[in-house]
C-alpha positions as CSV (number, residue, x, y, z in Angstrom):
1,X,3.4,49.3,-2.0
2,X,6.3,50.5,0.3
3,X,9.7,49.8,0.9
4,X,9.2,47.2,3.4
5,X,6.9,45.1,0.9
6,X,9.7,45.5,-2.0
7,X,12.2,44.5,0.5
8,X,10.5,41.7,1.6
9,X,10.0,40.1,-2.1
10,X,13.7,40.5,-3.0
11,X,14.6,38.3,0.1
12,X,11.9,36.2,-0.6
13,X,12.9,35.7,-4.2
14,X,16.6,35.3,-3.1
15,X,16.7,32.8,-0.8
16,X,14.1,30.3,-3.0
17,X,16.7,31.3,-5.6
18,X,19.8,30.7,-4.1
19,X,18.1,27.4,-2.3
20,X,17.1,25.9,-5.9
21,X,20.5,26.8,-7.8
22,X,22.0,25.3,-4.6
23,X,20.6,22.4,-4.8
24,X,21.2,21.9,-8.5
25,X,24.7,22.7,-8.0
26,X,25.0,20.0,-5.1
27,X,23.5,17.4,-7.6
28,X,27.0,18.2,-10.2
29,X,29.2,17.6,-7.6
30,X,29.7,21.1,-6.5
31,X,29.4,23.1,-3.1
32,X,25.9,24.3,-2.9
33,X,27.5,27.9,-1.5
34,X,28.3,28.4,-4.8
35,X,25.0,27.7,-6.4
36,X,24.2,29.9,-3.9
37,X,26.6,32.8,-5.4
38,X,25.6,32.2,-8.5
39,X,22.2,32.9,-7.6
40,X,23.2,35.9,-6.7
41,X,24.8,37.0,-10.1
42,X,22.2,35.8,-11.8
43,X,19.6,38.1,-10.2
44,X,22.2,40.7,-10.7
45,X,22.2,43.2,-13.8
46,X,24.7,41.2,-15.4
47,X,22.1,38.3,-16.3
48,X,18.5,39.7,-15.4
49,X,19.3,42.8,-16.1
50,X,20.1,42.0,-19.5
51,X,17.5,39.3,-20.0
52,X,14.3,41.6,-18.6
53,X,15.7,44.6,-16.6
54,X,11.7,45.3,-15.8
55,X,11.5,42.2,-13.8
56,X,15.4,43.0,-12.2
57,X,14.1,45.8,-11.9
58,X,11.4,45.0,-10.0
59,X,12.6,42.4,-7.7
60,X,15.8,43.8,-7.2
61,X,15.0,48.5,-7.7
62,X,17.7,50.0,-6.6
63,X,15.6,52.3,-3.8
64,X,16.1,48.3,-1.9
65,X,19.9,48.1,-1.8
66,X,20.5,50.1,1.3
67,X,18.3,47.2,3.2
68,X,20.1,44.4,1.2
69,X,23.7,46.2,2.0
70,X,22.7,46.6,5.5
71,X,21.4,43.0,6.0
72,X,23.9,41.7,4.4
73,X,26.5,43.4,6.7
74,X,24.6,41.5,9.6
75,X,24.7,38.8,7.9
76,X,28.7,38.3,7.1
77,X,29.2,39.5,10.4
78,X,27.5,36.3,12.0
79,X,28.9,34.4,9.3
80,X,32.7,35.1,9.9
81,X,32.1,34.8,13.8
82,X,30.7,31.1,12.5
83,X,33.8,30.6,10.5
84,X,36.1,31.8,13.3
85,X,34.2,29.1,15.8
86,X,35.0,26.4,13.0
87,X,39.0,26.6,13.0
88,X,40.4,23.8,15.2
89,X,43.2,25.5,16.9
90,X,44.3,22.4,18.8
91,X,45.3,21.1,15.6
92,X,47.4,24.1,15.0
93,X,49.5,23.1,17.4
94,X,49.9,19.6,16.8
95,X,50.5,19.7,13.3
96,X,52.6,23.3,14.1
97,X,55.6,22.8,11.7
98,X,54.1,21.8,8.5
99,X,51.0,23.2,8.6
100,X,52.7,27.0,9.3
101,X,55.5,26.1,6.7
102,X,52.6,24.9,3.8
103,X,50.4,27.7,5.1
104,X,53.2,30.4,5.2
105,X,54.1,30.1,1.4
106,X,50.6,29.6,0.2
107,X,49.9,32.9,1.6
108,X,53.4,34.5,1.2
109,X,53.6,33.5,-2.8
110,X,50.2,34.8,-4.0
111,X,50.7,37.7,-1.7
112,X,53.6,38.6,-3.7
113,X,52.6,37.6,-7.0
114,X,49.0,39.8,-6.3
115,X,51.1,43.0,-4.9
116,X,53.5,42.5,-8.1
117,X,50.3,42.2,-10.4
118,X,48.9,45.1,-8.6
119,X,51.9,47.5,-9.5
120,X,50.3,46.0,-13.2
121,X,47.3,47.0,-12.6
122,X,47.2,50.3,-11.2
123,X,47.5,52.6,-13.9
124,X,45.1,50.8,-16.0
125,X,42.0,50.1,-13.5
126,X,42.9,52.1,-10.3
127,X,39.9,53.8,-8.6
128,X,40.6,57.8,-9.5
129,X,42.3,58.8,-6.4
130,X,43.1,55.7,-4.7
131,X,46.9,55.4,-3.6
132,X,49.1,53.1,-5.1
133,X,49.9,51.7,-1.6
134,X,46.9,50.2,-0.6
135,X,45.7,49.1,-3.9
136,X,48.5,47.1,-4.4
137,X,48.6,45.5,-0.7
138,X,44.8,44.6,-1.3
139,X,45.3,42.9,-4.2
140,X,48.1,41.2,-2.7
141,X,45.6,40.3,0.1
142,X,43.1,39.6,-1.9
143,X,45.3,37.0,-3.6
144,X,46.0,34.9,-0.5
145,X,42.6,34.3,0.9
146,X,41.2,30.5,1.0
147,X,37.6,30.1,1.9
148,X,37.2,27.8,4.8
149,X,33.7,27.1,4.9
150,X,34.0,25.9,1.2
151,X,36.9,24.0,1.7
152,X,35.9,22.2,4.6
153,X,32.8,21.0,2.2
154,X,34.6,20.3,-0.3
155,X,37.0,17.9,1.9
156,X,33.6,16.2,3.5
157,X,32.5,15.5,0.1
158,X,35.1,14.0,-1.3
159,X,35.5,11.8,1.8
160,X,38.8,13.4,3.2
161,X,37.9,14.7,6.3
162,X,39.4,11.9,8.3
163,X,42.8,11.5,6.2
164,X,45.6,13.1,7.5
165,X,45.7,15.2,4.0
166,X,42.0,16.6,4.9
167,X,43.4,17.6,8.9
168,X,46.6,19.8,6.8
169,X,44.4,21.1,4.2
170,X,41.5,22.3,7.1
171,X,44.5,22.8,9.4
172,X,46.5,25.0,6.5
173,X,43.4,27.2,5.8
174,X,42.6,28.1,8.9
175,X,46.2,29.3,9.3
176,X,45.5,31.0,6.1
177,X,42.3,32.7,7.3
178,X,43.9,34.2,10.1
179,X,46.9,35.6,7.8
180,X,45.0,36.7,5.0
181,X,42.7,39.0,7.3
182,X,45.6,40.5,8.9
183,X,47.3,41.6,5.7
184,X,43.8,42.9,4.5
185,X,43.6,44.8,8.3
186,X,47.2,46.2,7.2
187,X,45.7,47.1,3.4
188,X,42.7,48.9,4.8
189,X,44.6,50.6,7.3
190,X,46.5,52.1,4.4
191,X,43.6,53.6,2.8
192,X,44.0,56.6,4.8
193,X,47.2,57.3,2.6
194,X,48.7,59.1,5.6
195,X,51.8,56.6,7.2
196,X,51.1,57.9,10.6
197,X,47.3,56.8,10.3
198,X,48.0,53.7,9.2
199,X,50.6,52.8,11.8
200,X,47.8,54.1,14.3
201,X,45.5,52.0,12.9
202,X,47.8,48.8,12.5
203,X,49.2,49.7,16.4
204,X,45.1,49.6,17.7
205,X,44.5,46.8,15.7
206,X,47.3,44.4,17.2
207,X,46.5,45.6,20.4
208,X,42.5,44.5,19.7
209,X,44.5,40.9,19.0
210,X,46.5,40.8,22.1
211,X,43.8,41.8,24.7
212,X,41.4,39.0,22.7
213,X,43.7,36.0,23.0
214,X,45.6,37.4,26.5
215,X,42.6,38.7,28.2
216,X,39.4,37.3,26.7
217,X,40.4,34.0,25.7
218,X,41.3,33.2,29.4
219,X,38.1,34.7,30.7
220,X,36.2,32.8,27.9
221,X,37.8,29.6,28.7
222,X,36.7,30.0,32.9
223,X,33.2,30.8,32.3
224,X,32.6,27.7,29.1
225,X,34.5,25.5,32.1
226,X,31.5,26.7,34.2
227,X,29.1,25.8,32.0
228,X,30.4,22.5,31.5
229,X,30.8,22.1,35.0
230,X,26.9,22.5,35.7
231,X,25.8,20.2,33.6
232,X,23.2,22.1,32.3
233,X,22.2,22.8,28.8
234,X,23.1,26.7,27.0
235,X,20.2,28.9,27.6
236,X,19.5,32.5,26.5
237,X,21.5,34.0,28.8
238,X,24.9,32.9,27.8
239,X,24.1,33.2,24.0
240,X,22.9,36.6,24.3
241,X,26.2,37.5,26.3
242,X,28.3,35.5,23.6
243,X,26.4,37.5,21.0
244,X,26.6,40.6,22.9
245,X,30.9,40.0,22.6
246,X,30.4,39.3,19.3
247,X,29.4,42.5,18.6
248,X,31.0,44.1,20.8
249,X,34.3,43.1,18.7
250,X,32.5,43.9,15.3
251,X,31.7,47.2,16.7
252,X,35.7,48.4,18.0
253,X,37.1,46.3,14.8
254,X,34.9,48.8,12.5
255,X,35.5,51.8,14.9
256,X,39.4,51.0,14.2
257,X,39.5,51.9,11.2
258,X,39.3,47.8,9.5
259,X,36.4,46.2,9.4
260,X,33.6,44.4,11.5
261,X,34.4,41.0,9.7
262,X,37.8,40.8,11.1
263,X,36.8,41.5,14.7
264,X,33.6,39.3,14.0
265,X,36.3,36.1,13.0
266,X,38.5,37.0,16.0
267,X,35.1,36.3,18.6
268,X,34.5,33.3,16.9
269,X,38.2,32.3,17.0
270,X,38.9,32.1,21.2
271,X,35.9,30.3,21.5
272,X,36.6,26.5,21.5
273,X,34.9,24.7,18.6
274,X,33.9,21.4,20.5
275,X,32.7,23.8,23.3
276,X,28.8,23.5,24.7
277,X,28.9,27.0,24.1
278,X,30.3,27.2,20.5
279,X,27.7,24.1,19.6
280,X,24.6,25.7,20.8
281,X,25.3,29.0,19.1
282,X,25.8,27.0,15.8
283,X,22.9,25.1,16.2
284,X,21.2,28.3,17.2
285,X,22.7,30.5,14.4
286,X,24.1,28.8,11.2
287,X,20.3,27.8,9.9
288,X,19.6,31.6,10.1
289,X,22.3,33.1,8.7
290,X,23.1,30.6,5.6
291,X,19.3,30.6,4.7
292,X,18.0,33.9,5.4
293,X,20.8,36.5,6.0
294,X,23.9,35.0,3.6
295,X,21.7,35.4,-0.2
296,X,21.1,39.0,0.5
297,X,24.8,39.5,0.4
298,X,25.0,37.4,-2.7
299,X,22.3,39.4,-3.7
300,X,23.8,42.9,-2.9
301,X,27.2,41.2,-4.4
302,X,25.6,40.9,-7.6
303,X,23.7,43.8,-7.9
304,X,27.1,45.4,-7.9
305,X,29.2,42.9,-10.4
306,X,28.8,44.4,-13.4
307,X,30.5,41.4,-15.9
308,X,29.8,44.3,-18.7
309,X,32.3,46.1,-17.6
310,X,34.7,43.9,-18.4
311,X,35.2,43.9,-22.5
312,X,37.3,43.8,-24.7
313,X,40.3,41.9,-25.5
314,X,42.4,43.5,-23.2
315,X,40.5,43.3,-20.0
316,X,39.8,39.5,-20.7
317,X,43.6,39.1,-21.4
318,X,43.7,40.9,-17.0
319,X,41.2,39.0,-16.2
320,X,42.7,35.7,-17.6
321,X,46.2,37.0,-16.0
322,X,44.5,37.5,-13.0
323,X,43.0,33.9,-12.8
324,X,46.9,32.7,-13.8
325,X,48.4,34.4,-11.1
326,X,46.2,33.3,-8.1
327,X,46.0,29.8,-9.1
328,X,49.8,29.7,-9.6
329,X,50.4,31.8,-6.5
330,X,48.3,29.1,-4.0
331,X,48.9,26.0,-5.9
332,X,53.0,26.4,-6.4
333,X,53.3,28.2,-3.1
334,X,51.6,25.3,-1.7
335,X,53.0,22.1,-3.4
336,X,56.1,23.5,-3.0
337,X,55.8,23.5,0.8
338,X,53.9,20.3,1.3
339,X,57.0,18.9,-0.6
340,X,59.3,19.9,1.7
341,X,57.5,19.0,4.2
342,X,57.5,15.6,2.9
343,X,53.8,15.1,1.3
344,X,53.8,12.9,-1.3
345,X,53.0,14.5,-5.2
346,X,49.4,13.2,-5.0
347,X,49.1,14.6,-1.5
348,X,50.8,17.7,-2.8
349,X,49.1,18.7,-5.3
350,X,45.7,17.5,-3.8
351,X,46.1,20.3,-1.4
352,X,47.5,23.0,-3.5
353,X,44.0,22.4,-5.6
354,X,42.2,22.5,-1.9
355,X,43.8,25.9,-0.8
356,X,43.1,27.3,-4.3
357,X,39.3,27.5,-3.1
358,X,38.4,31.0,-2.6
359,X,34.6,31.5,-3.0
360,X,32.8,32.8,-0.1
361,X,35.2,34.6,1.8
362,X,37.0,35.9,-1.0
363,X,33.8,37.9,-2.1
364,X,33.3,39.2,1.7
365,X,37.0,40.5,1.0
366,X,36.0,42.3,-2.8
367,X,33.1,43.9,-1.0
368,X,35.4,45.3,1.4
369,X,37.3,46.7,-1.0
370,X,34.9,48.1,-3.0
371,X,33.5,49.6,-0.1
372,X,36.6,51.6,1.1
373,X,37.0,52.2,-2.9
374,X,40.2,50.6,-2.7
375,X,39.1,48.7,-6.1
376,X,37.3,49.9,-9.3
377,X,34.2,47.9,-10.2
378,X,36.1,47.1,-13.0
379,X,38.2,45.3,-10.9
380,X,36.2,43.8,-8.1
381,X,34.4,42.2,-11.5
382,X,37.5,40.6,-12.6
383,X,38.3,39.5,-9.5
384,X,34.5,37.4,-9.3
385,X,35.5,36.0,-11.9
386,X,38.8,34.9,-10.2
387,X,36.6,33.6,-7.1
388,X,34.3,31.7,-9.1
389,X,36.8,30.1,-11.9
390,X,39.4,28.6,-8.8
391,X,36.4,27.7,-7.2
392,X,34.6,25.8,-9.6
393,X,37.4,24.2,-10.8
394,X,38.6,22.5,-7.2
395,X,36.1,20.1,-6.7
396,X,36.3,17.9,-10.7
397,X,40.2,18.4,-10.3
398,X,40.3,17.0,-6.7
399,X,38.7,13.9,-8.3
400,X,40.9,13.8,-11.1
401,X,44.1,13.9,-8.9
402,X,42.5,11.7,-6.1
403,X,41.4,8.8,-8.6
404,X,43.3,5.6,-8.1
405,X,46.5,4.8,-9.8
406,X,46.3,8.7,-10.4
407,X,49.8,10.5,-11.2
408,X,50.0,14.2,-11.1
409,X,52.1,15.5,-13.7
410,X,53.8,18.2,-11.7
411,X,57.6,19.8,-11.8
412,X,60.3,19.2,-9.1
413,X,60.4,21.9,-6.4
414,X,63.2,23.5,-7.9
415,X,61.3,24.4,-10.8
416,X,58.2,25.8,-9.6
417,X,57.7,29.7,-9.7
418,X,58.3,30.6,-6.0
């Protein structure tokens, strides 16, 4: 049997997998992405490894890895373009004050908490050879990511999509999207450890920003006004140009020096996401690449979490901290905000829980890191556990705080850690 037949079976095996522990998760009230990750893991050598490493072995040998890694490159690739199309950027505008004060400290507070954890950190887990600088900026990155696509579930589900909390929190995380992959395009230009480098790569990559929203946005916008204008439904042509940009972007953001994802999410992000255009290539797309290309990279994500690395009392005690300090980084820095801003406690706190989320997105950003070697294993296992453990706790403590006649035991501004 050759590689194409082995690689074959492990997709075959991980996405009826990740369908069935997707659906069983969806039936307990959580996201079926996260069944989906789970799936992942489970398939990994933490669980079947240890359970029968002859069948990990052979569904998942490690001669198919490369194929996995590369498919699931692809795969977050179309995904984040997807992502980038789903952020409503009208209603950053009309919601501009609160949402970019909430969203400002609920990236700004973990940031800082993650880089001070970081300086923590470093000496204990640091990759051999990894600078001090960029380690501590990813984790700081890493800290103030909110998954998107999970939140925006999670606010359908619990049937706050049309409430004007559900518009901040998707309005908040998209704000938050955008922010937390620039600061992880400024980490990974500091990987280099040379200052000149990294200003190079940080000058390029603000000028791939600029000529997207000043020069392709505009040119965007004329030819989706044509298309509207003729009436006539999205055929190939248009998709395979839109797709052609698509990667186009991937392909100069990864050339820069950061990665494909980011210039991936910035394609997605000038297209309008009540557009013909941006409708046909989800209608076209997301089946595909949530079914078939997205459990290969929770696949390839597990493969590579090794949970038996972390043991011992003391690197449960940093994973523990860990946990501590990005829930209290995105949930203060949040329901401190949202106060200000006015939100009511319930309100408050029910979006410092949404913006806690981190799942998908936050893994796409560990692989990252553990691609440019940035983090250990070590690390990138604690910080799964991190992803999963906010996660998993958002959707049970959304209902809690949202039942009626609810009160949320919370301090006064003044008191929370800022």
């Amino acid at each position: 049997m050759g590689p194409l037949f082995h690689v074959l079976l492990a997709m075959l095996v991980i996405v009826i997998c990740a369908r069935a522990i997707g659906a069983l998760f969806a039936r307990i009230g959580q996201p079926p992405v996260l069944g989906e990750v789970m799936a992942g893991l489970l398939l990994g050598p933490s669980f079947l490894g240890q359970i029968s490493p002859e069948a990990q072995a052979f569904v998942l040998p490690p001669s198919v890895a490369p194929s996995l890694g590369m498919i699931s490159q692809i795969g977050v690739v179309l995904f984040m373009f997807l992502v980038g199309m789903e952020l409503d950027t009208t209603a950053l505008k009309e919601r501009k004050r609160a949402s970019m004060l909430i969203s400002n400290f609920s990236v700004l507070v973990p940031f800082t908490l993650g880089v001070g954890l970081g300086l923590l950190l470093f000496e204990r887990y640091a990759t051999p050879g990894v600078e001090k600088l960029p380690f501590v900026l990813f984790l700081g990155a890493a800290m103030s990511v909110t998954a998107f696509p999970v939140l925006a579930r999670i606010v359908k589900d619990s049937g706050l999509s049309k409430e004007p909390i559900g518009v901040v929190a998707l309005t908040c995380a998209a704000v938050d999207d955008v922010s937390a992959w620039c600061l992880l395009a400024f980490a990974s230009s500091a990987v280099s450890g040379s200052i000149g480098a990294a200003i190079a790569t940080v000058a390029l990559t603000a000028v791939l920003i600029a000529a997207t929203l000043l020069v392709g946005r505009p040119l965007l916008m004329k030819a989706i006004a044509s298309l509207e204008a003729s009436g006539e439904p999205i055929g190939r042509s248009a998709v395979a140009y839109a797709l052609g940009a698509l990667l186009l972007m991937a392909m100069i953001a990864e050339g820069i020096g950061i990665h494909a994802v980011f210039g991936a999410f910035l394609a997605g992000l000038i297209v309008p996401h009540d557009s013909k255009l941006a409708k046909a290539l989800k209608e076209k797309l997301e089946d595909v690449v949530v079914i078939v290309f997205l459990p290969p990279f929770f696949a390839y994500s597990g493969m590579r979490t090794q949970l038996g690395l972390v043991s011992g009392a003391e690197a449960w005690l940093w994973t523990l901290a860990i946990i501590a300090v990005a829930s209290l980084g995105k949930f203060g820095g949040t329901v401190t905000a949202a106060r200000w801003t006015g939100l009511s406690w319930k309100d408050s706190a029910s979006l410092g829980l949404l913006m806690n989320t981190r799942g998908l997105v936050e893994l796409v950003v560990l692989n990252i890191g553990l691609d440019l070697k940035i983090i250990s294993p070590q690390v990138f296992a604690m910080m799964v556990l991190m992803a999963l453990t906010t996660t998993f706790a958002t959707p049970p403590l959304l209902r809690w705080v949202r039942r009626p006649h609810a009160t949320v035991p919370v301090p006064a501004p003044s008191t929370l850690r800022r």
